[in-house]
MARTILUM-511972 format. One line per field, with one value per residue (C-alpha): residue number from 1; y, z, x. Coordinates in nm, 3 decimals, always signed. Example, Ala and Ser with C-alpha at 12.3 -4.5 7.8 and 13.67 -1.06 7.14 Angstrom:
// MARTILUM-511972
i (1,2)
py (-0.450,-0.106)
pz (+0.780,+0.714)
px (+1.230,+1.367)
//
This chain:
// MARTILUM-511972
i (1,2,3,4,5,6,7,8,9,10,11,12,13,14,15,16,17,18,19,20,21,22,23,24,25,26,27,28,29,30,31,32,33,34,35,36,37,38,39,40,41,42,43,44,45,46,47,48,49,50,51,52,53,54,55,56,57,58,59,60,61,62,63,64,65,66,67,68,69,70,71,72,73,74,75,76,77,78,79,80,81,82,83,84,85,86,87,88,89,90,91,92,93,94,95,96,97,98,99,100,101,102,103,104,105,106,107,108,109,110,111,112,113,114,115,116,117,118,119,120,121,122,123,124,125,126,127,128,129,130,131,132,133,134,135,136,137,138,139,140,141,142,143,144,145,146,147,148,149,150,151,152,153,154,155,156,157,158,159,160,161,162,163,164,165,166,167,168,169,170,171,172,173,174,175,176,177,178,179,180,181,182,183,184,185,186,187,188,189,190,191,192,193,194,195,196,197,198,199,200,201,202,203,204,205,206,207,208,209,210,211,212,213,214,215,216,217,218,219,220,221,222,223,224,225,226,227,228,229,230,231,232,233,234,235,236,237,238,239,240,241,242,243,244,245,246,247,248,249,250,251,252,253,254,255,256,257,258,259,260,261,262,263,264,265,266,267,268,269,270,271,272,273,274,275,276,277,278,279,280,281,282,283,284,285,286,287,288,289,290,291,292,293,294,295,296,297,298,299,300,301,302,303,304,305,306,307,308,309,310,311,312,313,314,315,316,317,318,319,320,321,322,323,324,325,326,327,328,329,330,331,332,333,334,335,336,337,338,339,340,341,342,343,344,345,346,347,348,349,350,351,352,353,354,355,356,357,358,359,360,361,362,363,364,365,366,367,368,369,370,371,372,373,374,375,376,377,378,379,380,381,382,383,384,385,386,387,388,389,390,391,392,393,394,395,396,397,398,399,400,401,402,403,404,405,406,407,408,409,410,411,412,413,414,415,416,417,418,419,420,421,422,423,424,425,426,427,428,429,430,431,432,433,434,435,436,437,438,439,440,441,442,443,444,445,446,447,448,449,450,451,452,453)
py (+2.586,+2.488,+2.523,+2.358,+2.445,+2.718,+2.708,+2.916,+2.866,+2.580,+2.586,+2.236,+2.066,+1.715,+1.574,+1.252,+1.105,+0.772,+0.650,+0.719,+0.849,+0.616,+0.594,+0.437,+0.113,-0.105,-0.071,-0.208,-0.476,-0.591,-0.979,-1.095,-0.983,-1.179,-1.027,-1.058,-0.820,-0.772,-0.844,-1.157,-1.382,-1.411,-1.199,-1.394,-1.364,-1.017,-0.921,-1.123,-0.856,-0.554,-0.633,-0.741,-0.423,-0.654,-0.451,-0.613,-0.449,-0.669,-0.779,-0.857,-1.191,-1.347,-1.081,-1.043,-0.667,-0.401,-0.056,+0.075,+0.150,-0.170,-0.394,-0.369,-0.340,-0.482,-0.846,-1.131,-1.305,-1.632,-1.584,-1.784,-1.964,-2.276,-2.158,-1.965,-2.271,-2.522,-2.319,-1.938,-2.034,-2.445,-2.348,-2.192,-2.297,-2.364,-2.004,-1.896,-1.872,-1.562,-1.406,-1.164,-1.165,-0.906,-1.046,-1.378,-1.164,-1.025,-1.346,-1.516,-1.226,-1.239,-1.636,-1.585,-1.338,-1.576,-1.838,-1.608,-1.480,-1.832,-1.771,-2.043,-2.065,-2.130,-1.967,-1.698,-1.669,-1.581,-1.262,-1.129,-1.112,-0.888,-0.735,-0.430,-0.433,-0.178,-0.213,-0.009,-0.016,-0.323,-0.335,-0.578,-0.731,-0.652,-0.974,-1.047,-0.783,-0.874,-1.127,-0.915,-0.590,-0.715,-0.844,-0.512,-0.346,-0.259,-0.401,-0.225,+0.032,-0.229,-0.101,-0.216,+0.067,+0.045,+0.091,+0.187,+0.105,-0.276,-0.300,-0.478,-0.597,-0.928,-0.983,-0.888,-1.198,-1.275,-1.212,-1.453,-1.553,-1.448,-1.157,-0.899,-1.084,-1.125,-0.691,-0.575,-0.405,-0.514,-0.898,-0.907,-0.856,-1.105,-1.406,-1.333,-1.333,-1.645,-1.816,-1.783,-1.750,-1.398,-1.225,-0.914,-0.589,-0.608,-0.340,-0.221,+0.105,+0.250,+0.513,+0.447,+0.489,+0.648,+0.305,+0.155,+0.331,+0.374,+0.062,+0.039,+0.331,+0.146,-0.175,+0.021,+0.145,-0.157,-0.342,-0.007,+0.006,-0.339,-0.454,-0.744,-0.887,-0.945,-0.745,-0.883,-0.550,-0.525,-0.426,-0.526,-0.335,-0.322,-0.104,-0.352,-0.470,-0.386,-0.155,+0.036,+0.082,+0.273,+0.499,+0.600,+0.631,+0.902,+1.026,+0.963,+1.026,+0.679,+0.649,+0.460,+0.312,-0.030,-0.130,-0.110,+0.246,+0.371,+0.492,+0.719,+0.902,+1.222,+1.265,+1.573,+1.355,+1.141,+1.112,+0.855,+0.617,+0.255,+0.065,-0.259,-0.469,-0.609,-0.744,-0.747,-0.784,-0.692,-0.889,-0.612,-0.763,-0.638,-0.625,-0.829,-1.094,-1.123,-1.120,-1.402,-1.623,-1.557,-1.421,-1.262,-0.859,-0.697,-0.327,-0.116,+0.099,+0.457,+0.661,+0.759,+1.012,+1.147,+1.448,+1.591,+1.910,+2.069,+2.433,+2.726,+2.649,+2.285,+2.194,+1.904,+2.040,+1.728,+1.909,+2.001,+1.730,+1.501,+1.751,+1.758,+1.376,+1.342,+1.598,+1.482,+1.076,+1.246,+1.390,+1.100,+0.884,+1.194,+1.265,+1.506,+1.537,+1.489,+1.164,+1.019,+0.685,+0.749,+0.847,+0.567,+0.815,+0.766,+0.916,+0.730,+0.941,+1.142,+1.440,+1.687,+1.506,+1.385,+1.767,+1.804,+1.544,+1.648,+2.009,+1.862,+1.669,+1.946,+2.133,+1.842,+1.793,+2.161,+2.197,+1.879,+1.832,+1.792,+1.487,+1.282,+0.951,+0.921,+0.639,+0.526,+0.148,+0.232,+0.230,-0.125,-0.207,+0.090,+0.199,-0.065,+0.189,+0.049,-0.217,-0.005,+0.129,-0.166,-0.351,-0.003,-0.027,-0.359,-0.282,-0.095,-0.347,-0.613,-0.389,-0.288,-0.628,-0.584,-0.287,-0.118,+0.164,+0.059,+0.227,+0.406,+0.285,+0.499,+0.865,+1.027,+1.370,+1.576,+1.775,+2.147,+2.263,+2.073,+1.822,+1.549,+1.344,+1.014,+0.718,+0.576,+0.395,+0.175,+0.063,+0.276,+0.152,+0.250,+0.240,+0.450,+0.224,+0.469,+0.557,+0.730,+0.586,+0.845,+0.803,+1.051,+1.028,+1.254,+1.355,+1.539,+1.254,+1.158,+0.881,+0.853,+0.613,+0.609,+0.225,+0.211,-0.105)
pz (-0.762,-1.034,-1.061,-0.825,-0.548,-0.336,+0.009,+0.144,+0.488,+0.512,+0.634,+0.804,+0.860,+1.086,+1.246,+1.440,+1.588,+1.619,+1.752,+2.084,+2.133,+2.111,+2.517,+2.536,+2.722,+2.407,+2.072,+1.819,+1.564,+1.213,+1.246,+0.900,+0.541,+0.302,-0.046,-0.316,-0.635,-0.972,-0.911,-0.772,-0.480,-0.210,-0.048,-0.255,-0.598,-0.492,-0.388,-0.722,-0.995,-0.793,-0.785,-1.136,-1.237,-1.383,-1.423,-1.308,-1.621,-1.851,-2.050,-1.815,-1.843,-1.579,-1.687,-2.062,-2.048,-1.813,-1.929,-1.884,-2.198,-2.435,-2.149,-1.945,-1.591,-1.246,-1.212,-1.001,-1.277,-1.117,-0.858,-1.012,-0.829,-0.813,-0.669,-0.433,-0.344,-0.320,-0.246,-0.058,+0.111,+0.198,+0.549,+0.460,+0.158,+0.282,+0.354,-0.011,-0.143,+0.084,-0.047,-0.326,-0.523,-0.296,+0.031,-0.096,-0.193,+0.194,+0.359,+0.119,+0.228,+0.629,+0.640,+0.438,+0.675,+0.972,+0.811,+0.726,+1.093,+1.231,+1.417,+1.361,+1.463,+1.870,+1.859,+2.052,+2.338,+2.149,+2.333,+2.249,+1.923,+1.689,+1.339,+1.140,+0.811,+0.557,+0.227,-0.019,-0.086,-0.269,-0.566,-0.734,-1.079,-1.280,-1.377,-1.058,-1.007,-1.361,-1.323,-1.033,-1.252,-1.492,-1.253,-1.159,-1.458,-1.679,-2.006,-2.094,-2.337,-2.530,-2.401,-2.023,-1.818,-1.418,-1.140,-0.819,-0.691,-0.757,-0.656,-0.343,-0.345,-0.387,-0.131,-0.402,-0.606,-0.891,-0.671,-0.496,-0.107,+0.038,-0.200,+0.054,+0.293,-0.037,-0.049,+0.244,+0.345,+0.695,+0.597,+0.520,+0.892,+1.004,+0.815,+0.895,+1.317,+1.252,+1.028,+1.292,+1.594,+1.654,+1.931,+2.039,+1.849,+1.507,+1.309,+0.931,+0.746,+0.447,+0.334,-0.015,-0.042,+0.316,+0.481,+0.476,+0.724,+0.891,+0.985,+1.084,+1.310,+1.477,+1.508,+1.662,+1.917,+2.038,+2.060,+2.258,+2.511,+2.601,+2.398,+2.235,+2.143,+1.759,+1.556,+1.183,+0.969,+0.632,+0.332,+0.028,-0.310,-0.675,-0.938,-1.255,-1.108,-1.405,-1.283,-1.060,-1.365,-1.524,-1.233,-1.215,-1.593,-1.519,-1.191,-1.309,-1.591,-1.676,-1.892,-2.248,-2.412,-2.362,-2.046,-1.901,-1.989,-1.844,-1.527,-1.500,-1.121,-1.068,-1.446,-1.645,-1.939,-1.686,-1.862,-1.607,-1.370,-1.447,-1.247,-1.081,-0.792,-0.471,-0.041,+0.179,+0.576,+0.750,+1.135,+1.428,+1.729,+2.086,+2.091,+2.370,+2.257,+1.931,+2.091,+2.365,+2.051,+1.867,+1.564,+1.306,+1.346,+0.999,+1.147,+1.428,+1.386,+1.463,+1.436,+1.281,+1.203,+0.957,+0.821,+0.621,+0.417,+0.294,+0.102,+0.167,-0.179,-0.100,-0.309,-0.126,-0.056,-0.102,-0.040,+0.294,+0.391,+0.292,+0.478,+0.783,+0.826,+0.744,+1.005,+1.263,+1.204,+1.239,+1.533,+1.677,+1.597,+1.696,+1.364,+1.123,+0.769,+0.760,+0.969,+0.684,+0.476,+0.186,+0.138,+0.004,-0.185,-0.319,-0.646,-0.929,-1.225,-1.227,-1.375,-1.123,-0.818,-0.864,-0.815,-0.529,-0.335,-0.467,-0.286,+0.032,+0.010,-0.097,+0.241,+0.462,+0.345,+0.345,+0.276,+0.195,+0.003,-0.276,-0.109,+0.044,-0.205,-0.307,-0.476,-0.574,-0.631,-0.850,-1.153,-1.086,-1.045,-1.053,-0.860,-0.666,-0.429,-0.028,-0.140,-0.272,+0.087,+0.278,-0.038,-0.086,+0.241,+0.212,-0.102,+0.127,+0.370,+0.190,-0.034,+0.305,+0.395,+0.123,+0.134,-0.134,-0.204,-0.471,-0.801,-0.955,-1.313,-1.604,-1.449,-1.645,-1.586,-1.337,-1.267,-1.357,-1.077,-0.799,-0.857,-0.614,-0.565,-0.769,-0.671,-1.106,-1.287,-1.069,-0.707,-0.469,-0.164,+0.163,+0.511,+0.643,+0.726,+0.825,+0.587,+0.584,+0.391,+0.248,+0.124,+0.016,-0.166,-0.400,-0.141,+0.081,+0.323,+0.417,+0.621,+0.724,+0.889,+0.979,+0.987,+1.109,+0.958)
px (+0.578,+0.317,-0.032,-0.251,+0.012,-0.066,+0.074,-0.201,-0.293,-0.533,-0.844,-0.888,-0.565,-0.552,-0.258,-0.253,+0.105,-0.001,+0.381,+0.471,+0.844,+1.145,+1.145,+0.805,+0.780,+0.880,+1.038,+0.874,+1.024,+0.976,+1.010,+0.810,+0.765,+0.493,+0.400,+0.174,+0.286,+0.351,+0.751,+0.636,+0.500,+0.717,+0.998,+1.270,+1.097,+1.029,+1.405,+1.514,+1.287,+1.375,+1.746,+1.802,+1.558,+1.227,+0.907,+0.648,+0.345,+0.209,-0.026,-0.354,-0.421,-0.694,-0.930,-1.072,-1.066,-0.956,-0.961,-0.588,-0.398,-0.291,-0.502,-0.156,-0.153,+0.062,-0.084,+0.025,-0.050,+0.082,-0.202,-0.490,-0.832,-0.603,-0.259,-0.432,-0.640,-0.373,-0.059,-0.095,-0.422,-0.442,-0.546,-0.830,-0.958,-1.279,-1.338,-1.266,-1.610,-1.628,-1.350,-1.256,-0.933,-0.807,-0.921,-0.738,-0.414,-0.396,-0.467,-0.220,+0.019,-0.055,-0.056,+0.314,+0.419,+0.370,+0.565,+0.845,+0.864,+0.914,+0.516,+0.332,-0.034,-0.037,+0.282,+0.183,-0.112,-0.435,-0.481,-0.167,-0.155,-0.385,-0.402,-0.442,-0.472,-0.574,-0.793,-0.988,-1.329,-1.391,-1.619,-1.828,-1.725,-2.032,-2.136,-2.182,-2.482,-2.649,-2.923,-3.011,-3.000,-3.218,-3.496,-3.517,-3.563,-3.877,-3.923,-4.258,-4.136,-3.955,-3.601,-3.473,-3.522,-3.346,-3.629,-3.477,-3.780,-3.758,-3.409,-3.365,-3.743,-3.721,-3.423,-3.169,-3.310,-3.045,-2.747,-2.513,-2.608,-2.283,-2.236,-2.195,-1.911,-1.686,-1.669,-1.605,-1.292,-1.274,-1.276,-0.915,-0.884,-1.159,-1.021,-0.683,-0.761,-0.988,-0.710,-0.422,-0.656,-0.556,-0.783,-0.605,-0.667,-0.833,-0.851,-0.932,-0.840,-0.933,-0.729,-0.645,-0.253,-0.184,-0.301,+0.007,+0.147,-0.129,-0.178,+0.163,+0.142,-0.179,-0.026,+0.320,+0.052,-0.128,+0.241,+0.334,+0.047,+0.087,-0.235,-0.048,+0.291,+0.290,+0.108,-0.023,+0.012,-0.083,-0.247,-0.395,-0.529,-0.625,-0.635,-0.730,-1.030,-1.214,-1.483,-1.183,-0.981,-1.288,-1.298,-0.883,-0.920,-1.138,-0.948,-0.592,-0.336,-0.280,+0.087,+0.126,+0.381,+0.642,+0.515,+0.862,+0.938,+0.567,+0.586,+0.880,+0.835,+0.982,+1.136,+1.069,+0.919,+0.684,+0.335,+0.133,+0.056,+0.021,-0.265,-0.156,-0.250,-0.085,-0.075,+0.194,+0.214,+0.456,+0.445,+0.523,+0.654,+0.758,+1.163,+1.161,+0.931,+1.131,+1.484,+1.341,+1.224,+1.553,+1.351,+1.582,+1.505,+1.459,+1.405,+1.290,+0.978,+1.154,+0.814,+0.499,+0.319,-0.015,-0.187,-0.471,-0.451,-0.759,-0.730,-0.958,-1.111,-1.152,-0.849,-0.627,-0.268,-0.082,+0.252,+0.163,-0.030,+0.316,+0.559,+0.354,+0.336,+0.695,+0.803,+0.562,+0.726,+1.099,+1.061,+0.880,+1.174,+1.441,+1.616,+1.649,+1.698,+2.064,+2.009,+1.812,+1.988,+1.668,+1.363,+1.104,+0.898,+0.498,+0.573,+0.348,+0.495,+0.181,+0.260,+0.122,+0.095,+0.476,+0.538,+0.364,+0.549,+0.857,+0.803,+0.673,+1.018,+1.233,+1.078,+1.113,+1.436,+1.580,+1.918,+1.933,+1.744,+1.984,+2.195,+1.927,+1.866,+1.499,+1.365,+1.049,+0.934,+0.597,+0.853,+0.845,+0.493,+0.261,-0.036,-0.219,-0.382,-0.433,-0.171,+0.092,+0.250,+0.399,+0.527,+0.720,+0.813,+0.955,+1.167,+1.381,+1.396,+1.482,+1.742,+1.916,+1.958,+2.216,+2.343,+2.148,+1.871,+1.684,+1.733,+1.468,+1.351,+1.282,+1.498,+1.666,+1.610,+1.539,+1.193,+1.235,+1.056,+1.092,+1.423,+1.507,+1.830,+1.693,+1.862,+1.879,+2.068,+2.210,+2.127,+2.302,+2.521,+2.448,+2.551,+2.302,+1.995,+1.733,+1.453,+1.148,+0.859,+0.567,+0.218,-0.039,-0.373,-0.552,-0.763,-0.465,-0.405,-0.066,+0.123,+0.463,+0.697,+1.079,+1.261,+1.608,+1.763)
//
């Protein structure tokens, strides 16, 4: 192992199993896939740039400036103020002057989802169905905040000097009215209930890159308990927002180069991550609700399961925290390593955390470690953060559908330390359709789920 890797034993360690055992009262379906991304809007123009091989960085275009190498970045570029308006969110476009860019993206994705599940609104009895959806914390574009800044600032030694005591004094004069409602993380949620009348569970999580699953593993629950029937699950998440991609310049390695050789996960040569932004939903339904509607059945939630690892010294152990989700969603869903069709791995070609997952993985996996196909869909489109998860998640789906794992871009060669069997090259036939799907954060949180196809 490298530096930064100790397997001592932690001092705080968390593990929730947030999916009941495959005997439960209900199995839980995947009846509905709507995305947002880079690769494209849409689960066909999706499916169409990750089976041809597209990469979905480029030149950022709907901002002036964002501060990632060459101003390149993931961008749904083809998501502008007026598609959004009169294509991906028609039904409530009157609500849009509340909403961010990436409270539009989820909606967009959720509303999507419903269509591509065959639910439309009424569908279902209000009460029985709910949503989860996860987000990060949103922040402000900064001209938003600067009449407001400079009202509160003192002029009297002929520079402007901030007073935190004027701040806030005059009601926040300078600012927009509904400033406030068009930040918060748990609006994707709130819109998306109100939109499609949804008023079972409702939920929001904010877990950077592990709430993807998360949410899933939620959602599996309420469908589980008997809380609801169908379950809107999703995410949504930036990176480029352009005071965000000051912060993971400072946090992150961020890669250089062609934009379509930049983010090379798991390779000996990989340099960085490349920031992007993205939504998908996935719609969780009851088996028996979905078989009784004759909805087409893209998967069946196996198991969940999550983790925190926290060192002695403070240090995240991102290994552990990965290995301990992983194992706690297999034997949820009763399998073991060997049962495995792929692993869907979180790898953003970082060059240290990429090691870390690759020895929770190589633990997990055992002796076989060296057989299992990995792949890893950030060589398409980067790091979007809370957004990144479920649009991973449906890259496998979708490639299952035929008969595929999706082939890594930008492997050629293997880690030294810690080398995985990298589906590259070409996509990889398969007639194994389970899969786990990982997360972890910087922080030493981890999610996992395991989808049998």
């Amino acid at each position: 192992m490298g530096a930064g890797m100790s397997m001592a034993r932690p001092l705080f360690v968390q593990i929730e199993l947030f999916c009941m055992s495959n005997n439960s009262a209900r199995d839980v379906v995947i009846t509905g896939i709507g995305l947002v991304s880079p690769l494209g809007i849409g689960r066909e123009a999706f499916w169409s740039s990750l089976s041809e091989g597209r990469v979905g960085l480029r030149k950022i275009e709907l901002a002036s400036y964002v501060g990632t190498p060459d101003c390149i970045g993931g961008e749904v570029s083809d998501f502008n103020d007026e598609s959004a308006k009169k294509v991906h969110l028609k039904t409530v476009r009157k609500s849009l002057k509340v909403m961010c860019r990436e409270i539009q993206m989820g909606v967009a994705s959720a509303l999507q989802a419903m269509e591509d599940a065959g639910l439309p609104v009424g569908s279902v009895a209000p009460d029985r169905i709910g949503v989860d959806f996860g987000a990060n914390l949103m922040s402000t574009p900064p001209e938003a905040l600067l009449d407001a800044v400079v009202k509160a600032s003192d002029r009297s030694s002929g520079h402007p000097i901030f007073n935190y005591d004027k701040w806030g004094a005059g009601r926040f004069d300078g600012m927009e009215p509904l400033w406030l409602l068009r930040y918060l993380p748990n609006m994707p949620g709130c819109h998306i209930g109100i939109a499609v009348d949804a008023r079972g569970p409702n939920n929001s999580i904010t877990h950077d890159e592990a709430s993807g699953c998360l949410v899933v593993a939620e959602a599996a629950n309420s469908i589980r308990r008997n809380r609801a029937d169908v379950m809107i699950t999703g995410v949504t998440g930036t990176r480029i927002h352009t005071v965000k991609a000051c912060h993971y310049n400072h946090w992150d390695v961020l890669a250089s180069g062609p934009a379509d050789q930049r983010v090379r996960p798991f390779d000996n040569s990989r340099s960085g991550e490349a920031l992007s932004e993205a939504a998908c939903t996935l719609i969780l339904e009851a088996r028996e609700h979905a078989e009784a509607r004759g909805a087409k059945i893209l998967g069946t939630l196996l198991g969940c399961g999550s983790s925190t690892v926290v060192n002695r010294d403070g240090h995240p152990d991102e290994a552990s925290a990965l290995y301990q989700a992983a194992s706690a969603a297999m034997a949820r869903s009763g399998i073991s390593a060997e049962d495995l069709g792929h692993v869907n791995a979180c790898a953003s070609g970082h060059p240290r955390r990429d090691l870390y997952e690759a020895a929770g993985l190589r633990r997990l996996l055992g002796s076989h470690a060296d057989s299992v196909p990995v792949t890893a869909i950030k060589s398409y489109m980067g790091s979007a953060g809370s957004g990144g998860g479920l649009c991973e998640l449906a890259a496998s789906l979708l490639a299952l559908q035929h008969g595929v794992i999706p082939k890594t871009l930008n492997y050629s060669t293997p880690d030294s330390e810690s080398p995985l069997n990298v589906v590259h090259g070409e996509h990889q036939t398969t007639t194994n359709g389970v899969f786990l799907k990982t997360s972890v954060t910087r922080m030493g949180q981890a999610s996992a789920v395991v989808v049998k196809v």
